[in-house]
C-alpha positions as CSV (number, residue, x, y, z in Angstrom):
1,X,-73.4,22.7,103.4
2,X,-77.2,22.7,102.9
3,X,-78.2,21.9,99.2
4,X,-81.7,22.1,97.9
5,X,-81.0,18.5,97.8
6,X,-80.5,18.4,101.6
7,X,-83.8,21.0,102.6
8,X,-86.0,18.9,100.2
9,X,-85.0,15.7,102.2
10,X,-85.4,18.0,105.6
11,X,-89.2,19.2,103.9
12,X,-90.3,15.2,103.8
13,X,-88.7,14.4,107.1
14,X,-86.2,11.8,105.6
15,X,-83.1,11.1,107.8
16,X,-79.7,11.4,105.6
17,X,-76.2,12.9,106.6
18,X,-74.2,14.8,104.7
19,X,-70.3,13.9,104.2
20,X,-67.8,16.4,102.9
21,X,-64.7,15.9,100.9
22,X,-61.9,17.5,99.1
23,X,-62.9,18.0,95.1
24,X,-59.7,16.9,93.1
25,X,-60.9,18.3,89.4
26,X,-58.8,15.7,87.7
27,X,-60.5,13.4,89.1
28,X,-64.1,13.3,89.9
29,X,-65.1,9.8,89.7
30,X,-67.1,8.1,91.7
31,X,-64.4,5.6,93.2
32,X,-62.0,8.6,94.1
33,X,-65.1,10.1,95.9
34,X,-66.1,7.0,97.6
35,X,-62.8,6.6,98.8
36,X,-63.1,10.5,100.6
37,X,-66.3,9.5,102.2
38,X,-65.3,6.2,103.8
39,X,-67.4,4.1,101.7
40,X,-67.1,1.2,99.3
41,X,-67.7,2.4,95.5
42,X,-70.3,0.0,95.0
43,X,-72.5,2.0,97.9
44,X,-71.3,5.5,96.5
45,X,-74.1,5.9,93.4
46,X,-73.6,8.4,90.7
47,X,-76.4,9.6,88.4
48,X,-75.9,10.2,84.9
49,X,-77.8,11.7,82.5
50,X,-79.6,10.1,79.4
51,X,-82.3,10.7,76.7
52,X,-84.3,8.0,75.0
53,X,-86.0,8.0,71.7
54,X,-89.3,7.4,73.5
55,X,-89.3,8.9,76.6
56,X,-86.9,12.0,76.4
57,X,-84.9,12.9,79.2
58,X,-84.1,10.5,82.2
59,X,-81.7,9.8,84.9
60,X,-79.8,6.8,85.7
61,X,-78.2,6.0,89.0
62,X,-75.3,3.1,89.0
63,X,-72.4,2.2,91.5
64,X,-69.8,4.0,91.5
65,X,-67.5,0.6,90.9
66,X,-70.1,0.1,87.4
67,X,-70.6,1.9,84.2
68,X,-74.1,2.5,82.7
69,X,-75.2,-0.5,80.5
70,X,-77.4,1.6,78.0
71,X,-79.4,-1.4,76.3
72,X,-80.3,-2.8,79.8
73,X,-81.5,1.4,80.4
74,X,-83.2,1.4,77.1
75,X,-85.1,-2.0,78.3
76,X,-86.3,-0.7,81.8
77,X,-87.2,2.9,80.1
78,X,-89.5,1.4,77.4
79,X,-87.1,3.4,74.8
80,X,-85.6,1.3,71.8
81,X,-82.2,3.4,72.1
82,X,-80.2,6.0,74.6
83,X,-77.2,7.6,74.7
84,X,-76.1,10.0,77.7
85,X,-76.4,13.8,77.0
86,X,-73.2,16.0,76.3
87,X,-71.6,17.5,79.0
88,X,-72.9,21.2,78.0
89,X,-76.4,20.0,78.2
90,X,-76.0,18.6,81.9
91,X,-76.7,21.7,83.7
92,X,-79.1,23.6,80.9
93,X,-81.2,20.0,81.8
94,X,-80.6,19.5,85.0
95,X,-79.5,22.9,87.0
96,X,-76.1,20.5,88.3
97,X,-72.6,20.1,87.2
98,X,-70.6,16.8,86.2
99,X,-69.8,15.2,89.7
100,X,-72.7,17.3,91.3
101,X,-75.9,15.6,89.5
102,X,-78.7,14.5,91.8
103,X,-81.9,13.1,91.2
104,X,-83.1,14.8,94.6
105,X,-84.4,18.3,94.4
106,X,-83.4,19.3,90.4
107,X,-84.2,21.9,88.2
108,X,-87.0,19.4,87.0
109,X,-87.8,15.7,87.7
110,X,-86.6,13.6,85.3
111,X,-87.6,9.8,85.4
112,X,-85.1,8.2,87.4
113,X,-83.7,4.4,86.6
114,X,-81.8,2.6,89.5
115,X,-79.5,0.0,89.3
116,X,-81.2,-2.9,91.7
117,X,-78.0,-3.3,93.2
118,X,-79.1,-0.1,95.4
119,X,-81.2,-1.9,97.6
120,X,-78.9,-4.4,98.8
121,X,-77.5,-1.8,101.1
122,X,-78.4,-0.4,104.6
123,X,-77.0,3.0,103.4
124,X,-76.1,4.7,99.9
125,X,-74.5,8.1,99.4
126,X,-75.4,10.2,96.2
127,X,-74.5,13.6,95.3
128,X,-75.8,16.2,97.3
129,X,-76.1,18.3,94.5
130,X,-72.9,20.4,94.9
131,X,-69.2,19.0,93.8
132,X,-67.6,17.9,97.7
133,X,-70.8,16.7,99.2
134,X,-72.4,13.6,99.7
135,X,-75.6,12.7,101.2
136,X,-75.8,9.3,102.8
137,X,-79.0,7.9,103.5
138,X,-81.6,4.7,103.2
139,X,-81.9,3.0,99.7
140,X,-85.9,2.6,100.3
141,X,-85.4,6.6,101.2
142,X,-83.7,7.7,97.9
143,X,-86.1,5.2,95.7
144,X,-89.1,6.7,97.9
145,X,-88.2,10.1,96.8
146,X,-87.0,9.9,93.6
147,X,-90.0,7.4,92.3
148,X,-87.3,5.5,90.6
149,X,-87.7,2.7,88.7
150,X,-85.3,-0.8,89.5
151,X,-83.3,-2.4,87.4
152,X,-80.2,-4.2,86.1
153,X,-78.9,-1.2,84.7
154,X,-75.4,-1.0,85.1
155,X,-72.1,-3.6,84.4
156,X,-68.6,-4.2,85.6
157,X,-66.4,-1.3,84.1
158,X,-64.5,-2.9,80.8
């Protein structure tokens, strides 16, 4: 399926694929997807929403194997604190729903804060915007795009 995600990436002549899967509403992590699209979890990124004191509204993109170290996000941003936004103001921000949040062709562009591990990889996926797709594409690509920032943002899960 073609997301705004996927006919911005099309407008700017970036290569990507998109890879379907089965959406299991108990279970929408990032791992579970990963596993669906035949990739490790630590390629699969997800995006998360967060607000800092200083700079409002922002996104954050960690592996799917990691969980969002907020200090470390509050360094990078220049904020002195930030907590993710509820869940009922994801898609009022955004225009997405939880495990369909993109970076790539939203509602409105947020700064976007990448884990550094992204670019160790000849390929990431990310949400194509819509629960069940993925689009797979270049790290340089998705960074390129996005004008994200890099970063040790993100931690083994606890």
């Amino acid at each position: 399926m073609k997301t705004n995600s996927a006919r911005l990436l099309d407008s700017l002549g970036v290569k990507y694929a998109l890879r379907d899967y089965d959406v299991d509403l108990e279970d929408l992590s990032a791992e579970s997807v990963a596993a669906k699209v035949g990739m490790p979890a630590e390629q699969v990124f997800k995006t998360l929403v967060a607000r800092g004191d200083r700079t409002g509204v922002l996104m954050a993109v960690v592996p799917g194997n990691a969980e969002l170290d907020l200090k470390a996000l509050a360094r990078l941003s220049g904020d002195r604190k930030v907590d993710t936004v509820p869940l009922k103001e994801l898609q009022p921000l955004t225009g997405f729903i939880r495990g369909g949040c993109t970076a790539i062709g939203g509602k409105k562009d947020y700064p976007v804060y990448v884990d550094e591990t992204m670019e160790l990889f000849d390929a990431i996926a990310v949400s194509a915007g819509v629960r069940g797709t993925q689009l797979v594409l270049a790290p340089a690509d998705y960074l390129r795009v996005t004008k994200a920032k890099t970063g040790p943002i993100s931690r083994d899960k606890a």
